[in-house]
C-alpha positions as CSV (number, residue, x, y, z in Angstrom):
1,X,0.0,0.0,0.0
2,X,1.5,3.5,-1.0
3,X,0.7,6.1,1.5
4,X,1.1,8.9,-1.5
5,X,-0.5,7.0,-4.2
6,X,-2.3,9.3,-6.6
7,X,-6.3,8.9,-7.2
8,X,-6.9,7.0,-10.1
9,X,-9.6,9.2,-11.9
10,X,-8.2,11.8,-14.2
11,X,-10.1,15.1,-12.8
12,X,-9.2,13.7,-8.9
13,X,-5.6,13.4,-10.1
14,X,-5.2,16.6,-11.6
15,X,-7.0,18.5,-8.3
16,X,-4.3,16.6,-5.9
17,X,-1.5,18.3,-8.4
18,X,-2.9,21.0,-8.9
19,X,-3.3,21.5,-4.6
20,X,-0.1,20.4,-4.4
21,X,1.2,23.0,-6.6
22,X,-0.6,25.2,-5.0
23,X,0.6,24.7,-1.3
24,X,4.3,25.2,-1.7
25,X,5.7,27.3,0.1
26,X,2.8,27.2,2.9
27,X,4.0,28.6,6.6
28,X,2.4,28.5,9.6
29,X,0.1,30.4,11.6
30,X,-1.4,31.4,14.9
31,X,-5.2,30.4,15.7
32,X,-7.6,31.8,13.2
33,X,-9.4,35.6,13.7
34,X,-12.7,33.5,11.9
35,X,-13.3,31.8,14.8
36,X,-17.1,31.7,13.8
37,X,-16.0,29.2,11.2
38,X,-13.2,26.9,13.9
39,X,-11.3,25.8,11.4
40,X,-9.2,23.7,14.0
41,X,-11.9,22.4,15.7
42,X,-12.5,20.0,12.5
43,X,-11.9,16.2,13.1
44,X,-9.4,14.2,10.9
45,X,-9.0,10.0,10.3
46,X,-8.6,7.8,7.5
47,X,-6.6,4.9,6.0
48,X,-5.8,4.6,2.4
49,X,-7.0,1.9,0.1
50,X,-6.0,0.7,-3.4
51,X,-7.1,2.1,-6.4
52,X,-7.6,1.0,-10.0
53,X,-7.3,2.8,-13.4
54,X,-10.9,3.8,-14.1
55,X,-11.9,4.2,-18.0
56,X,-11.9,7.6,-19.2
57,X,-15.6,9.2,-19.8
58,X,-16.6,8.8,-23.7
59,X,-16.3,12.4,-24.8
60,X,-16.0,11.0,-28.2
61,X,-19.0,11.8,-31.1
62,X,-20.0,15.4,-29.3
63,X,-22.6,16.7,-30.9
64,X,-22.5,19.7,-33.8
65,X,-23.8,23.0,-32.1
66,X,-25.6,25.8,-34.1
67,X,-25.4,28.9,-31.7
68,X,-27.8,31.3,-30.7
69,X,-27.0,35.2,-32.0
70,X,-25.4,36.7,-29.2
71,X,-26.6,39.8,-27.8
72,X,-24.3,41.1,-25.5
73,X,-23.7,44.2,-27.0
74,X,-27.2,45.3,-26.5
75,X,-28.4,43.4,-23.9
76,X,-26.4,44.0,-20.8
77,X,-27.7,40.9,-18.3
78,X,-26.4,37.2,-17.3
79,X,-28.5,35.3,-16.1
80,X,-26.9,32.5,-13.8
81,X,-27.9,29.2,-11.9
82,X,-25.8,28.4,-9.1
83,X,-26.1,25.9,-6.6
84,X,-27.3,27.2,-2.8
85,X,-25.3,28.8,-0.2
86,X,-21.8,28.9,-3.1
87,X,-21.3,32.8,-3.4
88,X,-20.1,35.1,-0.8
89,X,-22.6,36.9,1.0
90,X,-22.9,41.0,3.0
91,X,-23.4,40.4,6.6
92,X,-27.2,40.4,6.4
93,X,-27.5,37.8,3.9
94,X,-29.1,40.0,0.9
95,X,-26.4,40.8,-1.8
96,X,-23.3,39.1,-2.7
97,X,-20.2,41.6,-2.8
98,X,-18.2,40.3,-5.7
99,X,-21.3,40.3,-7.8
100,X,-22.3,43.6,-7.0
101,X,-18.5,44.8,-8.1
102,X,-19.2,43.0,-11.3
103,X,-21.9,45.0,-12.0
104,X,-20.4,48.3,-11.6
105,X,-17.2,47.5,-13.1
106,X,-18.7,46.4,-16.1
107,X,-22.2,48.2,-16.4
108,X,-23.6,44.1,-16.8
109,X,-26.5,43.3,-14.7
110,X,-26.6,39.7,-13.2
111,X,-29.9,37.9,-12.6
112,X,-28.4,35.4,-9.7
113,X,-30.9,32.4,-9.0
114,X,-30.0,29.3,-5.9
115,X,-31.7,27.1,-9.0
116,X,-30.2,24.2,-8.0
117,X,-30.4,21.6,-5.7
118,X,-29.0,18.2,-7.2
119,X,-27.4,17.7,-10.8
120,X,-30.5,15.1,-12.3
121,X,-33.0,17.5,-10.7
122,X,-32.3,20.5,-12.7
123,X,-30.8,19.1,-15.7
124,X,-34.3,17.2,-16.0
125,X,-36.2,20.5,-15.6
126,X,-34.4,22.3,-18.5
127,X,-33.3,19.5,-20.7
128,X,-36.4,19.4,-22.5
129,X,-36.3,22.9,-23.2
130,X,-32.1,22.9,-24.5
131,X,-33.0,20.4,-26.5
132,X,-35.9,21.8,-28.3
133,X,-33.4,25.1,-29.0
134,X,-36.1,27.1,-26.0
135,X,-35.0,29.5,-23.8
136,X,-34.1,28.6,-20.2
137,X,-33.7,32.5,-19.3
138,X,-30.0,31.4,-17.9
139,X,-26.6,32.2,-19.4
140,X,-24.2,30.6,-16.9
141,X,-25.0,27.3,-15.0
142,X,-23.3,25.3,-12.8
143,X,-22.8,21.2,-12.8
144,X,-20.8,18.9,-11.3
145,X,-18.0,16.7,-14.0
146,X,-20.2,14.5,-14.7
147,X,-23.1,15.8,-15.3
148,X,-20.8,18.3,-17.4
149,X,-19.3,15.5,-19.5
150,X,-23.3,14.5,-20.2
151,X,-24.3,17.9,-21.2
152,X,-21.2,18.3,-23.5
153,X,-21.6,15.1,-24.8
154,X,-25.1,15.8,-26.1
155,X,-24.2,19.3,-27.6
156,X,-26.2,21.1,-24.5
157,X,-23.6,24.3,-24.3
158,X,-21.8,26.4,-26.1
159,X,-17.7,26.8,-26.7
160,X,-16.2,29.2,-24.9
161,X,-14.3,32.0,-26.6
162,X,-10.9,31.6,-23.9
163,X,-8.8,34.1,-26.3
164,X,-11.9,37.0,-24.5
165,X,-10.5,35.5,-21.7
166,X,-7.4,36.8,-20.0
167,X,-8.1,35.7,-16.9
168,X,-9.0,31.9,-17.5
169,X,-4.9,31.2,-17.7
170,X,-5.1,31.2,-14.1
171,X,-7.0,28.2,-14.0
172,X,-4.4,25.6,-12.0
173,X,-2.4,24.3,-14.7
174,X,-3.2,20.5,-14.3
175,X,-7.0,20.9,-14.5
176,X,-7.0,22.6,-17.9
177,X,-6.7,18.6,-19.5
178,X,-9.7,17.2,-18.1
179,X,-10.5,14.1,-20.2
180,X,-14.6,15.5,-20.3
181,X,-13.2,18.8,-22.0
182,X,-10.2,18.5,-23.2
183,X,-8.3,22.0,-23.6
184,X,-11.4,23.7,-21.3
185,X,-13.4,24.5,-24.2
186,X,-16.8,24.6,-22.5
187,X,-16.4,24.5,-19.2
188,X,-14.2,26.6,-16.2
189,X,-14.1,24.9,-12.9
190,X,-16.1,26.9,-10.2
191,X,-15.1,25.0,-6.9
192,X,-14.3,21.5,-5.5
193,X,-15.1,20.2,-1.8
194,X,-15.5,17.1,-0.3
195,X,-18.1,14.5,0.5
196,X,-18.2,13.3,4.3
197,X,-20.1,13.6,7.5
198,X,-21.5,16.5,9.3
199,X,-22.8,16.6,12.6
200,X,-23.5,19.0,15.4
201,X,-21.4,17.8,17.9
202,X,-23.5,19.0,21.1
203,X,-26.8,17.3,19.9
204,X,-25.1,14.0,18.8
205,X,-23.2,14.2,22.4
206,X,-20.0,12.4,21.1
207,X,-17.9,11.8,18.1
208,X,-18.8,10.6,15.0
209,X,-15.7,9.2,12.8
210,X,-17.6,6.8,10.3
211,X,-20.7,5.9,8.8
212,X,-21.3,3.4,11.0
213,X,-21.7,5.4,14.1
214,X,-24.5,7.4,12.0
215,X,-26.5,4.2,12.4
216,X,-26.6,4.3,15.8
217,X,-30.3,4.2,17.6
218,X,-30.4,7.1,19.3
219,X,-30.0,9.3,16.0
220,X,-32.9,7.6,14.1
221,X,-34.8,9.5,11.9
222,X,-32.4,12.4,12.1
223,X,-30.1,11.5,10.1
224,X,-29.9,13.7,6.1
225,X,-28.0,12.0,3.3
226,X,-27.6,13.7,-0.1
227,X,-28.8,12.7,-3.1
228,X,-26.4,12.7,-5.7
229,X,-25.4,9.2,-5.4
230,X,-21.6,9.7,-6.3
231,X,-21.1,10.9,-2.8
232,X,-23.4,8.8,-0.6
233,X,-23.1,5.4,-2.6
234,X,-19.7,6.7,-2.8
235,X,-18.9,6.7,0.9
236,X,-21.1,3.9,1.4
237,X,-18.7,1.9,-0.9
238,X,-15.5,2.7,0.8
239,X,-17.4,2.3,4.2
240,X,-17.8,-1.6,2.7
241,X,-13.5,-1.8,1.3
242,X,-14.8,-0.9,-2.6
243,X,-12.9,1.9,-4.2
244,X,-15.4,4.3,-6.2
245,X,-12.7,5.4,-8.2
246,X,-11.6,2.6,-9.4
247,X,-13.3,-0.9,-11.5
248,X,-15.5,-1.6,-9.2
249,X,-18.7,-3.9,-10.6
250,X,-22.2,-3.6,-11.1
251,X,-23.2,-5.9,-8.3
252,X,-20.9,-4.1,-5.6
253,X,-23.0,-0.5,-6.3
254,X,-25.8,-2.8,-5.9
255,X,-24.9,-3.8,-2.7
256,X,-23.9,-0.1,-1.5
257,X,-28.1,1.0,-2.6
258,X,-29.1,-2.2,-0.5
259,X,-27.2,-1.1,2.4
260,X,-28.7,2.7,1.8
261,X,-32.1,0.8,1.5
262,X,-31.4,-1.0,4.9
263,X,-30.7,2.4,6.7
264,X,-33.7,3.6,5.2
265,X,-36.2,0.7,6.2
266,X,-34.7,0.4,9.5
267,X,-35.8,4.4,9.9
268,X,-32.5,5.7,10.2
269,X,-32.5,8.0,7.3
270,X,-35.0,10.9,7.7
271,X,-34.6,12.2,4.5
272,X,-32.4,11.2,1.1
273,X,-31.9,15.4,-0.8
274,X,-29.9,17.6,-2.6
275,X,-28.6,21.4,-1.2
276,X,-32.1,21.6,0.5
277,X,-30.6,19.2,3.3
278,X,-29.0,21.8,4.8
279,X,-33.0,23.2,6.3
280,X,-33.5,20.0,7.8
281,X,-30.2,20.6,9.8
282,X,-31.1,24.9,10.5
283,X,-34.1,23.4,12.0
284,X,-33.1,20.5,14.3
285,X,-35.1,17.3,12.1
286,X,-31.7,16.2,11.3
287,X,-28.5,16.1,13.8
288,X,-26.1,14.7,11.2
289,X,-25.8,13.0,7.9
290,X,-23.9,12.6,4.9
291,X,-22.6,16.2,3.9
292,X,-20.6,18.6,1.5
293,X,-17.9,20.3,3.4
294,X,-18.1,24.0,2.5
295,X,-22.1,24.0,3.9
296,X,-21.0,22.9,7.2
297,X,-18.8,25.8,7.4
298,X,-21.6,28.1,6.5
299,X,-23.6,26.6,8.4
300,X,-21.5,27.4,11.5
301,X,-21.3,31.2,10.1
302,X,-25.2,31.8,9.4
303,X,-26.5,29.9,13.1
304,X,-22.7,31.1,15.0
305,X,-23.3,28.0,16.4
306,X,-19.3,25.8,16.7
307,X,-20.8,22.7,17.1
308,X,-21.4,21.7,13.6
309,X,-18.7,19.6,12.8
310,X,-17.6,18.2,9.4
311,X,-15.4,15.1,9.3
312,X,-13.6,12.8,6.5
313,X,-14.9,9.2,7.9
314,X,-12.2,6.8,8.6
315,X,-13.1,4.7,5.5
316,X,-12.2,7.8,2.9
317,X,-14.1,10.9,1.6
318,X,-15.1,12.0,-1.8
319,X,-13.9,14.3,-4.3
320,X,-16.1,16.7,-6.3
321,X,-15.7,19.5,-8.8
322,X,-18.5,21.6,-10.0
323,X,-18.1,23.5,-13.6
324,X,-19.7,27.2,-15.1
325,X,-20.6,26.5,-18.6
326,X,-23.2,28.3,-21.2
327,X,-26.5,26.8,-22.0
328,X,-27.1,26.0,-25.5
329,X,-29.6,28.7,-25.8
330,X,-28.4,31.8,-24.4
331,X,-27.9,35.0,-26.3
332,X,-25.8,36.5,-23.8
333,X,-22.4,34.3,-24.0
334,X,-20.0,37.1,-23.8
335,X,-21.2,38.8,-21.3
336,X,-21.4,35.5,-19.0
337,X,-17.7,34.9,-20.3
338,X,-16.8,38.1,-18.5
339,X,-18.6,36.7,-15.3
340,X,-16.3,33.6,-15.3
341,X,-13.5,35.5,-16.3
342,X,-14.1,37.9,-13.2
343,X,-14.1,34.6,-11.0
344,X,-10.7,34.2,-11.9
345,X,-9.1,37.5,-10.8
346,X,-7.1,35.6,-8.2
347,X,-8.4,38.7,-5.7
348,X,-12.0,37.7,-6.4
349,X,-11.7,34.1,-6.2
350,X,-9.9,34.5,-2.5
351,X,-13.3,36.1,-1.5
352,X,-15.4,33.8,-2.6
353,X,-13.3,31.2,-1.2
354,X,-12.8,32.9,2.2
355,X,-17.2,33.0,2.7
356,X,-17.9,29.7,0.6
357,X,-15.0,27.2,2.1
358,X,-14.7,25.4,-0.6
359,X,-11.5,24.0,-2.9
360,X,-10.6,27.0,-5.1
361,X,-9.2,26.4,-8.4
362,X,-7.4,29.6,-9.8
363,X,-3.5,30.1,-9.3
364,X,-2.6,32.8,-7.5
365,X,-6.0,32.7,-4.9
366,X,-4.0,31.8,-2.1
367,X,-1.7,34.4,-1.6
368,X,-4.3,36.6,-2.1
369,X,-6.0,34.7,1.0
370,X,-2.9,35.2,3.2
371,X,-4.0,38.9,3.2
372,X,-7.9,38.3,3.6
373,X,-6.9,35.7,6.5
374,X,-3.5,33.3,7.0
375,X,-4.9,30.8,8.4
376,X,-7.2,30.2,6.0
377,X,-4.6,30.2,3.4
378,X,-3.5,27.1,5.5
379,X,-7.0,25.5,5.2
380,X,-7.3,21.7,3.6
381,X,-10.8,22.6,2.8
382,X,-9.7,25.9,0.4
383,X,-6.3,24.7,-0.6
384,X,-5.9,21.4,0.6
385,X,-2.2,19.3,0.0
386,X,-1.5,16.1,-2.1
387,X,-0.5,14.5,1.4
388,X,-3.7,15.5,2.8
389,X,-5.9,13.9,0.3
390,X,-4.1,10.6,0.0
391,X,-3.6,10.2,3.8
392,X,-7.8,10.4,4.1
393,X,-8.2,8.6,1.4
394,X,-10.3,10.9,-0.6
395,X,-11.0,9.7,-4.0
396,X,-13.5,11.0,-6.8
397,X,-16.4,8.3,-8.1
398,X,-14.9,7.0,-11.5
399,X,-15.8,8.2,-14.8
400,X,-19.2,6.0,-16.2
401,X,-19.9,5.1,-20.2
402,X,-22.8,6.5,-21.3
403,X,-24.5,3.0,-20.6
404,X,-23.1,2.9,-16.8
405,X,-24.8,6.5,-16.2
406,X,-28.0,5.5,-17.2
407,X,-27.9,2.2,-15.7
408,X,-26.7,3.3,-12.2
409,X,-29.1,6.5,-12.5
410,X,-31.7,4.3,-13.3
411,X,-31.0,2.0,-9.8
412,X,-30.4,4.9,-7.6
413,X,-33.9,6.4,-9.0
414,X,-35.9,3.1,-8.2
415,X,-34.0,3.5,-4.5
416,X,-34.5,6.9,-3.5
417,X,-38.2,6.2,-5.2
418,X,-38.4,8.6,-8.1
């Protein structure tokens, strides 16, 4: 077993580089002025497990686009679908700063909609329309690799124009080849975080370090696990010694949905959602659960309450990347290229990065977070190290064929009943 074995999918491997790269030179600091957020507070374990070569995603026979006439000269808006609670906020909770700089630097005026809760959800709700060459009223929105590779695949975005683009070169240098789009052509990487357990720790009354102390009697039915199954079945797999990032069968996913069925049946799962999970947790119907990392830390900032805790279980975490692309049908791509391209002003990113907590992917962001706050310069969550990842085992789910996707979807819709 090699303690600093690289992650076998493609995107994963390129992240751990690319945080690697980006943590040289890292120093230490005193205890952090965000105390709200208790960055040192968070608990650690893991153990690292072999990994296989997984197949690369079939970005082969994308489809011919014929674009929309663009309109950006006349029409100065963006309209852009984001997931919830992933854009720094003012102190009351009404406007988002960066965004409001945007707009007047730039004269642009950007329509910013919390549209998304899970990947399947939304892509289902607008596919229809992409499809049929109908508006969805959005420029920009925002979807995890694989659900990235799908929409490129089927010819659901446009290409961006990277030479408008100055500030796209500072996307970190080994995530520009991902094998869903090669060269970055369509997409720009918005954040990464981690898949893992979240708990308040005064509620729960003890420590919780794997998924098998979430099945414990005394915390059924309030227990929240998220339903893009690439992180729960994903955790549940490592949790039973299969690596999701590697060949792992049909028959061993199965038996990670029977063992999320079990927990279900046996009333230990109160609810199986996407972002919305985080309003079973605000109002005390769920104590703990299967979670993405940077909500926890918001969490903590919105209630100021220290006792939400987010952990890597002991059996691995998962690794996630979401992406900013351009619907097929908007008329506005060059102005929602300047949004992206805003994103990556290494100044900008650091503030998002400093309110959201998640990984941030542009070079240069994290010595422009040593002046916003050191210590979280030195955060794993933000800027996290190659050692870091590989001794906590955090992997991303392998890349599926086109047949795989629908297959597993399929099985995980029968499970979660939809």
């Amino acid at each position: 077993m090699d303690p600093f074995r690289q992650p076998a999918d493609p995107e994963i491997a390129a992240l751990v580089r690319a945080a690697q790269a980006s943590a040289r030179g890292r120093r230490r600091h005193g205890p952090s002025r965000r105390d709200v957020l208790g960055l040192a507070a968070l608990g650690i374990g893991g153990s690292a497990l072999a990994a296989c070569a997984p197949p690369e995603p079939p970005t082969a026979g994308v489809a011919a686009v014929e674009l929309p006439q663009d309109r950006s000269d006349t029409e100065k808006t963006v309209g852009w679908a984001n997931w919830t609670a992933y854009l720094d906020m003012d102190d009351a909770g009404k406007t988002y700063p960066t965004l409001t700089a945007f707009e007047k630097q730039t004269g642009i005026k950007v329509s910013y909609t919390e549209d998304i809760d899970d990947n399947d959800t939304y892509f289902n709700k607008i596919a229809p329309q992409l499809r049929a060459k109908q508006d969805i009223n959005r420029d920009i929105f925002t979807f995890t690799d694989w659900m990235a590779n799908r929409i490129i695949r089927e010819g659901l975005c446009q290409p961006l124009e990277l030479i408008q683009m100055a500030n796209a070169g500072n996307l970190l240098a080994p995530l520009r080849e991902v094998s869903f789009d090669p060269g970055r052509q369509h997409s720009l990487t918005w954040q990464s975080g981690f898949a893992g357990i979240g708990y308040h720790k005064k509620k729960v009354g003890r420590e919780l370090k794997s998924l098998e102390d979430l099945w414990a009697d005394d915390l059924k039915g309030r227990i929240s696990v998220l339903s893009e199954f690439r992180d729960t079945l994903g955790l549940i797999m490592q949790q039973q010694g299969v690596d999701p990032s590697g060949d792992f069968t049909r028959e061993q996913f199965e038996a990670a949905i029977g063992e999320l069925d079990k927990r279900v049946n046996d009333g230990y799962i109160r609810r199986i959602k996407g972002n919305s999970y985080l309003n079973d947790l605000k109002s005390g119907n769920a104590v703990a659960g299967i979670v993405w990392s940077g909500d926890l830390f918001i969490l903590r900032a919105e209630t100021e309450d220290e006792d939400w805790e987010f952990v890597i279980p002991e059996s691995g975490g998962m690794l996630w990347s979401d992406n900013l692309m351009v619907p097929i049908t908007s008329h506005h791509r060059r102005n929602a290229q300047r949004v992206m391209d805003y994103y990556y002003e290494p100044k900008v990113a650091a503030e998002v990065a400093a309110w959201v907590n998640y990984i941030c992917p542009v070079e240069g962001a994290r010595e422009e977070m040593e002046k916003i706050d050191p210590d979280l310069a030195e955060s794993p969550f933000i800027f996290p190290g190659e050692d870091y990842i590989a001794e906590h085992d955090i992997v991303g789910f392998r890349a599926l064929s086109a047949q795989e996707d629908a297959d597993y979807s399929a099985l995980w819709a029968k499970a979660v009943g939809n």
